[in-house]
ROTI-723247 format. One record per atom (N, C-alpha, C): x, z, y; residue in one letter. Coordinates in pm, whole numbers, plus 50000, padded with zeros to 5 digits. Layout:
N
XZYA ...
END
This chain:
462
500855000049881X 500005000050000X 500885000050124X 500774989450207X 501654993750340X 501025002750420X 501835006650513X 501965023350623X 500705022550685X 500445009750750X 499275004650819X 497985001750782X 498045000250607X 496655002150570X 495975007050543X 496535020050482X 496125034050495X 494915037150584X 493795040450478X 492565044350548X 492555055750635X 492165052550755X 492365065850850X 491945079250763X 491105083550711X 490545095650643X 491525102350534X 492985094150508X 493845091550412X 495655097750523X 495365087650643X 496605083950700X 496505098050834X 494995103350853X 494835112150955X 495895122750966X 512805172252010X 513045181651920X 514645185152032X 524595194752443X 525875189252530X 526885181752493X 526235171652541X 527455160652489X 527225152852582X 527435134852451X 527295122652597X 525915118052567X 525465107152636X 524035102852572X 524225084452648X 524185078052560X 524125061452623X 522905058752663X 522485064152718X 520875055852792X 521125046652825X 520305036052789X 520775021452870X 519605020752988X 520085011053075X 519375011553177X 517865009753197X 518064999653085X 516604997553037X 515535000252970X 516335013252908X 515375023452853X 514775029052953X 515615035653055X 515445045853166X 514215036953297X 514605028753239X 513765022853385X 512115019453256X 512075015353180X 510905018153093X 510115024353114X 511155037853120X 510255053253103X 510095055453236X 510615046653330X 510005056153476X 510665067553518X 512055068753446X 512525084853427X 512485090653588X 511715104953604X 511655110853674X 512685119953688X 513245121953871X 514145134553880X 513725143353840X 512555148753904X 512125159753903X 510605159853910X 509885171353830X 508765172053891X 507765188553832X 506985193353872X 506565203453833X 505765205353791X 505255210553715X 504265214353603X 502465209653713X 501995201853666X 500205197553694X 499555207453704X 498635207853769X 497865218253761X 496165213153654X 495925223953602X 494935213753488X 493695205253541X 493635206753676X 492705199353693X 492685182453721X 494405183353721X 494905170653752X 494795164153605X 494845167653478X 494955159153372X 494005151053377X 493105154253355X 491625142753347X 491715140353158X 490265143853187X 489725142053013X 489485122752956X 489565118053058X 489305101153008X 488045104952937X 487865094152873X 486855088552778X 485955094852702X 485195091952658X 484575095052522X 485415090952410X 484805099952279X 485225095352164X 485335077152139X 486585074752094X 486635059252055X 487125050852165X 487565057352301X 487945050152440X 489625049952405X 489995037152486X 491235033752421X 492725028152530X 492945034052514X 493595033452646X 495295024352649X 495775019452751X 496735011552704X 498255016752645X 499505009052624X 500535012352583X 501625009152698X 502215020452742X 503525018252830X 504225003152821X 504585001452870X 505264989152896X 506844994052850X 507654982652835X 508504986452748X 509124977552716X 510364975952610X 511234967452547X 511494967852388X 510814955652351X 511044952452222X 512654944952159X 513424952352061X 514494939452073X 514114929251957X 514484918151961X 514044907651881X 513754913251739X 514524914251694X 514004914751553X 513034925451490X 512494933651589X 511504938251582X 510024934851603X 510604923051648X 509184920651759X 507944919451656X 507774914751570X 506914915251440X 505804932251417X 506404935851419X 506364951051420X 505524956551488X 504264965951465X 503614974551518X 504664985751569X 504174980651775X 505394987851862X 504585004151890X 505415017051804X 504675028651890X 505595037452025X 505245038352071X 505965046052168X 506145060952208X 507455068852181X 507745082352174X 507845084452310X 507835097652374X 508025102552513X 508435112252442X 509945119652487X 510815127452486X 511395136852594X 511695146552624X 512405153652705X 513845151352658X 514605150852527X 515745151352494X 516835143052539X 517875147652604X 519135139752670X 520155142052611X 521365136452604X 523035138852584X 522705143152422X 522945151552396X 523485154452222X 522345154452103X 521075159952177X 519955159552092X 519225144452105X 519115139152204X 518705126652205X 519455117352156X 520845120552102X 521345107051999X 520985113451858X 520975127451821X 520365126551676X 518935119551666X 518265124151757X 516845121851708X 516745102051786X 517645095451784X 517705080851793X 517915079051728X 518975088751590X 519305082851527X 518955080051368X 517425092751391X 516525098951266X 515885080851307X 515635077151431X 514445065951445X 514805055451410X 516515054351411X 517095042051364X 517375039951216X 517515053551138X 517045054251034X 515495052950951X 514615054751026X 513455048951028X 512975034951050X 513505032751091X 513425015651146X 513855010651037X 515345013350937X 515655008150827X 514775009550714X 513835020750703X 513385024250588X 511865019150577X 511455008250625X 510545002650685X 510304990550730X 509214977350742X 509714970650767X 508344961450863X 507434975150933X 505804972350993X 505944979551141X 506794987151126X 506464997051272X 508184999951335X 508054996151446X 509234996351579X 509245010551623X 509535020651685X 508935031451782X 510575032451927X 509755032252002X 510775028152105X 510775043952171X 511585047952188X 512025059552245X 512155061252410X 511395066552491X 511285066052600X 511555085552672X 512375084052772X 513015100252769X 512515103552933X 512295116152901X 512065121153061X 512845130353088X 513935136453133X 514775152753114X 513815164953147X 513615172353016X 512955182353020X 511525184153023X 510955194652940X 509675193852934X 508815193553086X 508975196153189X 508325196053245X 508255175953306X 509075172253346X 508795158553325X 507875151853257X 508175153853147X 507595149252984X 505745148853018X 505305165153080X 504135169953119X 503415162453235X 504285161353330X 503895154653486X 503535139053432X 504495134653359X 504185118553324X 502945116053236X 502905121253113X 501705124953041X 500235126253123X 500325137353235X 499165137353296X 499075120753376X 500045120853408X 499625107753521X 499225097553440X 500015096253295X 499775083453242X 498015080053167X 497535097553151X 496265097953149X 495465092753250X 495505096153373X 495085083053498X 494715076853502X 496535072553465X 496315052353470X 495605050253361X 495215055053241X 494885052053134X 495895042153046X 496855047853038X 498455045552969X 498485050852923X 498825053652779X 499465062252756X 500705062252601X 501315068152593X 502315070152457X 501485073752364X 501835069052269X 501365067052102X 501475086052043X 502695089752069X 503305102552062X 504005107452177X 504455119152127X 505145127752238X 505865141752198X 506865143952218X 507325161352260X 506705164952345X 506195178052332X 505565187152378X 506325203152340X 505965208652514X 506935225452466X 505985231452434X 505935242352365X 505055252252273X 504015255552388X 504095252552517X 503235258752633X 502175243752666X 502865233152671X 502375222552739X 501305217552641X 501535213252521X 500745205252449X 498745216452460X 499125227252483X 497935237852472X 496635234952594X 497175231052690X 496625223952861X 496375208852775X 496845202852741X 496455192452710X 495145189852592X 495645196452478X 494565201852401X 493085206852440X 493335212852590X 491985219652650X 491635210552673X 492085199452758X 491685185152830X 491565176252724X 491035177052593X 490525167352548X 491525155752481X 492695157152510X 493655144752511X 494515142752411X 494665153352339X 495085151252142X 494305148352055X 494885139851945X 494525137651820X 494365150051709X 493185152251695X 493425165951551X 494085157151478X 495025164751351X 495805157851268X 495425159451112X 494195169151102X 494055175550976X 494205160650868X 492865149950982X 492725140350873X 494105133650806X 494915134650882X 496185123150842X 497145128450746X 496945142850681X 498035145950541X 497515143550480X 497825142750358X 497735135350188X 498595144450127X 498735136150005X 499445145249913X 500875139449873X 501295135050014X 502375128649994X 503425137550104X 502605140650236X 502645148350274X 501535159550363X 501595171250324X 500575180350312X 501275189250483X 500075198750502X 500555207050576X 501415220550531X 501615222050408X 502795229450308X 504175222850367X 504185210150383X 505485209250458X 505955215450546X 505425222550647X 506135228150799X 506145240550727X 506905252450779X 506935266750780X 505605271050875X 505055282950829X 503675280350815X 503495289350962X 504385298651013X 504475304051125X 504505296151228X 505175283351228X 505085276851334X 504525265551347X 503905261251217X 502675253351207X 501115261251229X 501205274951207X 500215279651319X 500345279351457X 500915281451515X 501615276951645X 500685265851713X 500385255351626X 499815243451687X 498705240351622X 498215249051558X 496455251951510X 495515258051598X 494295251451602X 493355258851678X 491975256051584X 491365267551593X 490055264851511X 490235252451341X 491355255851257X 491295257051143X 492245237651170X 492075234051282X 492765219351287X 494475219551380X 495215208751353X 496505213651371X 496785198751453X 497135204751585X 496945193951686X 498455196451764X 499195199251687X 500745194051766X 501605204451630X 502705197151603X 503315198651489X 504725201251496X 505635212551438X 506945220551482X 507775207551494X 508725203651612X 510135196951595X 510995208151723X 511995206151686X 512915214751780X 512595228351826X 511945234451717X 511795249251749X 512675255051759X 512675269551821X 513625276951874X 513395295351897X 513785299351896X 514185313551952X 515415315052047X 515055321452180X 516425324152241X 517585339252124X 518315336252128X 519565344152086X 520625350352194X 521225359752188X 521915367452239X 523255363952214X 524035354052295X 525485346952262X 526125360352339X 528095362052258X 528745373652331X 530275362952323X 530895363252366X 532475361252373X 533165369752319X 533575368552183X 534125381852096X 535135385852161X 536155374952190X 537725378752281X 537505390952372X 536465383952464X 536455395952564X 535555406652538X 534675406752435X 534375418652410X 535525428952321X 536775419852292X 537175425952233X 538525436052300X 538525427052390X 539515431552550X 538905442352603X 537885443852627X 537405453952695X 537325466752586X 537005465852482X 536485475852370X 535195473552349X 534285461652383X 532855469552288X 532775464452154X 531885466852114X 531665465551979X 531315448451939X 531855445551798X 531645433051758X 530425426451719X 529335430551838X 527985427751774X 527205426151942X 526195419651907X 525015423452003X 524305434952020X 523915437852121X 523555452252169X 522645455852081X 522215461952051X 520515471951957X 519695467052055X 520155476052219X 518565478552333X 519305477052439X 518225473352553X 518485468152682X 519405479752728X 519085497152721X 519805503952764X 521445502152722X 521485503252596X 523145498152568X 523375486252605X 523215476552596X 523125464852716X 524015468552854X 522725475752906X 523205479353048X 524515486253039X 524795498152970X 526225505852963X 526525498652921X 527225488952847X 528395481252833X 528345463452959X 527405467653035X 527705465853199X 528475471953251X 528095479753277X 529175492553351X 530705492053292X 530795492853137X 532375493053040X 532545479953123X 532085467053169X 532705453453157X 533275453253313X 532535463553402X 532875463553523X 534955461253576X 534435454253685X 536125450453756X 537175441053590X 536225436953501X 537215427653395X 537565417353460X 538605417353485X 539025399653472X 539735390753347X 539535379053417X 540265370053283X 540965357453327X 542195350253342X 542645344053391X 542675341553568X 542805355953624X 542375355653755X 541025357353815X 540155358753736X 538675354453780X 537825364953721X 537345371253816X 536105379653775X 534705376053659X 534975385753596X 534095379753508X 532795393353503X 531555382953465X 529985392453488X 529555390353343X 528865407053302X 528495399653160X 527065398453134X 526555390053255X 525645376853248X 525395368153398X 524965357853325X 524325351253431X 522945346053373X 521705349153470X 520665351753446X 520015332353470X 519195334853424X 518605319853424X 516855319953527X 517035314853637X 515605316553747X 514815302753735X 515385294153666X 514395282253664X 513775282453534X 513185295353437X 513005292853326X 512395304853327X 510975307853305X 510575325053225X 510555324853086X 510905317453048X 510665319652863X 511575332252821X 512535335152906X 513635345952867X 513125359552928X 512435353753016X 511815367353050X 509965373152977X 509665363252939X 507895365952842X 509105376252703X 509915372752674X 510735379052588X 510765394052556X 511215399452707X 512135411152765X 510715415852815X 509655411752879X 508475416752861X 507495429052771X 507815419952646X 507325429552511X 508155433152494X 509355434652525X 510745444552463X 510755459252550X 509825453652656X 509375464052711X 508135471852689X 507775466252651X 505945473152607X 505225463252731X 505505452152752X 504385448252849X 504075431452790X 503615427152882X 503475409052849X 502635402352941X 502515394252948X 502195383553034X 500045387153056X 500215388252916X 498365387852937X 497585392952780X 496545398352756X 495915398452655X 494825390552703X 494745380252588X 493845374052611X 494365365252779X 492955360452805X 493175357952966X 493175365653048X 492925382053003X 493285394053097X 494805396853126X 494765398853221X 496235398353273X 497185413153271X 498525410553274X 498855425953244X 500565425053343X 500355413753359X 501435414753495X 501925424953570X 500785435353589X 501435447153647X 501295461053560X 501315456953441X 501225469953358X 502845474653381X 502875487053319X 504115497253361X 505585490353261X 505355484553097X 506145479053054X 506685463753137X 505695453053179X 505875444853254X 507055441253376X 506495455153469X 507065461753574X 508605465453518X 508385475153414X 509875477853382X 510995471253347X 510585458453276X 511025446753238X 511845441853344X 511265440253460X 511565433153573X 512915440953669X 512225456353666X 512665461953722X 514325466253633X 514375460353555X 515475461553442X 516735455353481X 515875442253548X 516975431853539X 517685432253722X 516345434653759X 517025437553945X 518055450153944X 517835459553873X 519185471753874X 520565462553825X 520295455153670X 521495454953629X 522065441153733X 521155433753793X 522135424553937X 522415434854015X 521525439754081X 521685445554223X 522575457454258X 522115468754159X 522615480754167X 524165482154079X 524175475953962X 525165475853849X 526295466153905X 525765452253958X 526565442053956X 526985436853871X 526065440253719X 526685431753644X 526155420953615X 525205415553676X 524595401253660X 524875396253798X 524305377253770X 523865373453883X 522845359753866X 522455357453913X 521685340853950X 522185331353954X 522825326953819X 523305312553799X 522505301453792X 523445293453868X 522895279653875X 523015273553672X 523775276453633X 523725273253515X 524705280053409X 524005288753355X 524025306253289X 525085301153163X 524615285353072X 525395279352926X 526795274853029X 527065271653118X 528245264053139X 529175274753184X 528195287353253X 529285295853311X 529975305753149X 529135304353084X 529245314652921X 530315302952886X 530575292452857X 531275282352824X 533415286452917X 532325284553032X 533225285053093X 534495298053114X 534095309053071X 534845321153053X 533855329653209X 533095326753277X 532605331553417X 532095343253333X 531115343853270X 530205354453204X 530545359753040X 530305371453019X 530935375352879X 529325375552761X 528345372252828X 527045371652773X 526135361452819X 525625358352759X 524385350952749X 522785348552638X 521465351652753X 520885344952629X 520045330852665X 520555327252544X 519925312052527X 519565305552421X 519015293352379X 518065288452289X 518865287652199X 518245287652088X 519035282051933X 519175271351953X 518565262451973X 518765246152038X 520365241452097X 520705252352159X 521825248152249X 523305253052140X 522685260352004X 523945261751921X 525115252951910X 524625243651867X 525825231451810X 526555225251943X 526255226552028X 526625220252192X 527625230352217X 527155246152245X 528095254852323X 529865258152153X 528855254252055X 529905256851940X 530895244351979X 530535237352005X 531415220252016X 532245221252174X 531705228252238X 532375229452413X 533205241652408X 532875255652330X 533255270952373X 534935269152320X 535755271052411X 537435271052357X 537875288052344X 536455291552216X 536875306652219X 535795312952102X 535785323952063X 535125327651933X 534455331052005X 532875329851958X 532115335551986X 530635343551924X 530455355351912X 529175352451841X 527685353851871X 526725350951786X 525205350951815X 524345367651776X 523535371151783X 522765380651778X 521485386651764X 520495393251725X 518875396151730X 519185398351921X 518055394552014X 517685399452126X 517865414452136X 518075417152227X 518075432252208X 516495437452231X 516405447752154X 515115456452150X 514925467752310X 514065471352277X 513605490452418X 513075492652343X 511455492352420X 510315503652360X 509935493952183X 509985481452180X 509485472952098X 510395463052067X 510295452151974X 510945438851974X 510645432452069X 511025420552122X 510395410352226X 511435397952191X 511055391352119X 511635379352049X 510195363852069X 510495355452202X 509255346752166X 509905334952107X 508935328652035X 509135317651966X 509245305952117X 509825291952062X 509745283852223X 510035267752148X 510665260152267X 510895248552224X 510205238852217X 509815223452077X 509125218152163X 508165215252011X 507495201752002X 506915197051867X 505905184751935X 505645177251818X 504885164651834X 503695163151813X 502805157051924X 501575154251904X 501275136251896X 499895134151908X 499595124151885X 498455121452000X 498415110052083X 497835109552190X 496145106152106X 495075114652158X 493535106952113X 493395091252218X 493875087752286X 493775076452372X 494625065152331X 495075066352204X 496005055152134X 494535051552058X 495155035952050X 494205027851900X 494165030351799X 493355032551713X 493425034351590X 494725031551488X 495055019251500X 496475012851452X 497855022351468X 497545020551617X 498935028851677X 499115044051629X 497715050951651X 497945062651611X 498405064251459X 497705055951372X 498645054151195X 500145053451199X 500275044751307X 501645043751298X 502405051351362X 502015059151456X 502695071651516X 502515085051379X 501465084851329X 502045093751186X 502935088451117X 503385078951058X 504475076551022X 505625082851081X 505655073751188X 506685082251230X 507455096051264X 506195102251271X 505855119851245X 506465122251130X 505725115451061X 505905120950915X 507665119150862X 507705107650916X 509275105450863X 510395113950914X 509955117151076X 510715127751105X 510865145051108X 509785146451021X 509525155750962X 510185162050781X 510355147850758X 510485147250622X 511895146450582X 512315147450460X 513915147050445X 515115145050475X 515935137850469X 516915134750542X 516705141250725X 515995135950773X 515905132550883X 515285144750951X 514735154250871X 514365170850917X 515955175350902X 516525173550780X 517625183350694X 518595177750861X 519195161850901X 520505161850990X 519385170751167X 518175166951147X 518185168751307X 518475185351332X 518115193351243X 518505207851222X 520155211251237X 520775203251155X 522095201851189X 523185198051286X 522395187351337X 522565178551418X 522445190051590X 521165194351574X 520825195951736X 520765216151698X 521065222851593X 520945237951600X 519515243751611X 518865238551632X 517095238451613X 516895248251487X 515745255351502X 516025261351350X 515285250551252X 515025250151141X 514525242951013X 513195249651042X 512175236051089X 510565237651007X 510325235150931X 510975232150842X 509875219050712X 510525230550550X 510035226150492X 510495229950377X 511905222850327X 512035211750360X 512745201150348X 513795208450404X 514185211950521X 515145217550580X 515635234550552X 514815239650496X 514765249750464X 515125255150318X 514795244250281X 515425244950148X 517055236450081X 517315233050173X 518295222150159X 519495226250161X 520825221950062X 521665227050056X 522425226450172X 522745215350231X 523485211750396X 523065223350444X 521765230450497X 521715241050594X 522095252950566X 521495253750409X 522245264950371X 523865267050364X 524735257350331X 526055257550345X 526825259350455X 525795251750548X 526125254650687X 526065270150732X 524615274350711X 524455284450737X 526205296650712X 526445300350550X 526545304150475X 528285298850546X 528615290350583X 529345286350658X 530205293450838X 529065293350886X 529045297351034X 527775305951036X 527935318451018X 526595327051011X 526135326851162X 526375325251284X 525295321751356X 524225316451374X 524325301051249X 523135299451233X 522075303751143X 522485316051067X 521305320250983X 520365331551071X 521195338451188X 520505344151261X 519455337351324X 519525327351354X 518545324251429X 517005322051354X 517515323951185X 516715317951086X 515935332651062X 517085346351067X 516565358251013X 515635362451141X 516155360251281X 515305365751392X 513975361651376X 513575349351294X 512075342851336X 511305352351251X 511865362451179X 510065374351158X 510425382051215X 510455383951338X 510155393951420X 509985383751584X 509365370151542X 509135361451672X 508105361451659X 507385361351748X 505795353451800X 505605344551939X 504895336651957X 504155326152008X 503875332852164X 503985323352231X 503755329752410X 502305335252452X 502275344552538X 500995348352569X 499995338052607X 498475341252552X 497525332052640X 497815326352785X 497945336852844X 498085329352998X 498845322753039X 499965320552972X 501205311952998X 501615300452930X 500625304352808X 499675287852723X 499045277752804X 497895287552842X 497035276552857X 496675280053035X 497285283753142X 497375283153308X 498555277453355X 498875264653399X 499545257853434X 500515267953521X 499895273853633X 500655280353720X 500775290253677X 500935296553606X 501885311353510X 503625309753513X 504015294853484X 505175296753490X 505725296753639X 505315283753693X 505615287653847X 505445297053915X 504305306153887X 504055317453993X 505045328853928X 505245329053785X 506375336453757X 507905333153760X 507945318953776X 509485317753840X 510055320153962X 509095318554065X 508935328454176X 509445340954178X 508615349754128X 508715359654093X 510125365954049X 510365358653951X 512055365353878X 513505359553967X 512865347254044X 514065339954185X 514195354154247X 512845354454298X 512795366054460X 513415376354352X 513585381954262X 513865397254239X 515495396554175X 515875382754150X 516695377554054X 518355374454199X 517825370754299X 518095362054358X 518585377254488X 517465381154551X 517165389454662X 516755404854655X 516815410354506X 516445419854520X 515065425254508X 514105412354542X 512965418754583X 512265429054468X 510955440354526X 510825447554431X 509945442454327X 510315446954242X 509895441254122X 508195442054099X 507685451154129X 506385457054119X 505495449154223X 506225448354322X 505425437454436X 505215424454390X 506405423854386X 506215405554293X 505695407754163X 505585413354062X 504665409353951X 503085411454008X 502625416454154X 501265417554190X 501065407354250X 501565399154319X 501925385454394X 501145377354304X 502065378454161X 501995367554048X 500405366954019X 499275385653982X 498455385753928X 497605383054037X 497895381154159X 496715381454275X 496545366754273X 497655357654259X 498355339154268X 497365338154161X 497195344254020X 496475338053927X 495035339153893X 494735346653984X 493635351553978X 492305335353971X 492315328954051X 491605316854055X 491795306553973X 493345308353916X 493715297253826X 493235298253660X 492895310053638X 492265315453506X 491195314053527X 490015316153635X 489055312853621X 488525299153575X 489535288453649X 489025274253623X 489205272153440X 490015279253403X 490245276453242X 489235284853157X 488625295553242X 487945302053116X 487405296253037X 486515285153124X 485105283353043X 485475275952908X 486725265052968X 486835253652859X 487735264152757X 488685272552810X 489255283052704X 488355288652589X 487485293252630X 486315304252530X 485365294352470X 485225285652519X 484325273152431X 485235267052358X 487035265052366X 487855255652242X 488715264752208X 488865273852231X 489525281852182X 489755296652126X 488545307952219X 488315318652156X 487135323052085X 486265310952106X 485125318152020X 485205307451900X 
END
């Protein structure tokens, strides 16, 4: 049976990166842009409305070929594995093209998506971060996927924690690639210069005292801080949240200014302000790279990059704990646009599927430090050897039972992250008090939850 005939009811993720020019100009690649607000997506159509395909470049000997089209955030090191899972796909096949089109970073990825809903354009597939695809889902604009496994491949393939992740009401409408947990990177050398211990901290409080031990270190002339904090990103902070006893929201009730929340915040303005042992980096992986900072936390994603750049031992860690764990799951995974044709969307499972599936789960895990969703990857000797190899990467494998999934409100309210990146700049940046600005945040959101309730509690909580 070919890929394409498959009855729909059957067929129902630091280095260099060669972008050619003509990819980039394809995709429209955007500098910059910031997260939509949901009223900007627009629901399009009714069931069965069909909307067009990006424009684009076929190379000849494809041209035959049912063309689908990927939208990506991935650049430099992860965007040549996962070109190169597609170019391996392309061989193993001989009906469907999928042209790879990149935006840097999820929020791009999001801004274009909404607009291309608009125009009524849109990509066949897509990366999506564990936050974005959920706004879209409300708006009507994914494919459920239940219909499209078989028993060739089932939903037993993904690890089942983070294939809940992208379930709602018993159907599974965006599917694990490039998952992640942030990790706790240390510079053994200089932890070992100074005296602390050969491990990551237990709790934020020991944390902080071996601030204080790291105080006045230098290292080749140059003051060194043991961190630099990251302000264009809260995922590190929804983290340190519940590590505090607080979080973003129950439910769509908000908890922004509960006392763990607050403390959270107020955690990180002592250890800049008062301690000096942090500060507000422009870019937290290059200064940890660089010998500037003796700590960092950052994605499992970024393993194989800082292992390939760091001219120094270094190792990985559980997050540190307080009152609780606070470990969130993050990263990105693939959906399927409902505004593709029938055709296209078959053939965008394929391509799902293939990059989900063997080979091509087992190198992109390897390839990009991502942890393993699939069984395929999880079971496979390469990761395990690897693992078993360089135990940093099994941490990232042991941390995921004690991870969970981001709060409601920072799911599914567009402005949660902005009004909380705000928030952690001014306190990150200036000092400001911590308690003021997390009330800022809940007073800012107050209107923006309302517009989501209704469609929230009608697709999603009841």
């Amino acid at each position: 049976m070919h890929l394409l005939d498959r009855p729909q009811s059957a067929a129902r993720g630091l280095g260099s990166l060669n972008i050619t020019r003509r990819q980039a100009l394809a995709a429209g690649m955007l500098a910059a842009a910031a997260p939509l607000l949901a009223g900007c997506f627009g629901s399009g159509g009714g069931s069965g409305t069909v909307y067009g395909q990006p424009s684009g470049d076929v190379p000849a000997r494809f041209k035959k070929r049912q063309r689908v089209v990927l939208w990506s955030n991935w650049t430099a090191h992860n965007a040549e594995i996962l070109q190169k899972n597609i170019d391996a796909f392309h061989d193993s096949q001989d009906e469907i093209f999928c042209e790879v089109q990149i935006f840097e970073g999820y929020d791009n990825v999001e801004a274009k998506l909404a607009a291309s809903l608009q125009a009524k354009q849109v990509p066949d597939i897509s990366v999506m971060s564990d936050i974005v695809w959920n706004r879209f889902y409300l708006n009507d604009a994914l494919e459920p996927l239940n219909g499209y496994f078989d028993d060739s491949f089932g939903k037993d393939a993904f690890h089942e924690r983070f294939l809940a992740e992208g379930t709602v009401k018993d159907d599974v409408w965006w599917v694990p690639f490039g998952r992640s947990t942030p990790l706790f990177y240390f510079n053994r050398e200089m932890f070992a210069e100074v005296g602390l211990p050969n491990r990551a901290p237990k709790t934020f409080t020991e944390y902080r005292e071996w601030g204080r031990e790291l105080a006045g270190y230098t290292r080749n002339g140059t003051k060194v801080a043991m961190r630099g904090y990251r302000g264009n990103d809260d995922w590190y902070f929804q983290g340190s949240s519940w590590a505090f006893g607080g979080a973003y929201s129950d439910g769509l009730d908000m908890r922004f200014t509960s006392e763990g929340t607050v403390a959270a915040l107020e955690y990180d303005r002592a250890f800049i302000h008062d301690d000096k042992s942090g500060y507000l980096a422009a870019d937290p992986t290059a200064d940890f790279i660089a010998g500037a900072s003796a700590t960092m936390t950052e994605s499992t994603g970024a393993l194989t990059g800082i292992a390939d750049a760091a001219q120094f031992d270094f190792g990985v860690g559980f997050l540190p704990k307080e009152v609780e764990t606070g470990v969130p799951t993050g990263g990105g995974g693939l959906s399927i646009l409902r505004y593709a044709s029938e055709e296209r969307k078959r053939a965008a499972w394929e391509v799902l599927k293939f990059l989900s599936s063997g080979d091509a789960a087992v190198e992109w895990t390897l390839g990009t430090g991502y942890m393993p969703t699939t069984r395929a990857a999880l079971e496979s000797d390469k990761v395990k050897a690897k693992a078993t190899e360089n135990p940093n990467y099994q941490v990232a494998i042991d941390q995921l039972d004690i991870a969970k999934g981001p709060d409601v409100v920072r799911r599914f309210v567009p402005e949660a992250v902005p009004a909380m990146k705000d928030a952690i700049q001014a306190v990150y940046s200036g000092g400001s008090d911590a308690e003021r600005a997390l009330k800022t945040v809940q007073t800012t959101l107050e209107p923006a939850i309302e517009k989501v309730r209704a469609k929230y509690e009608a697709k999603v909580a009841s």
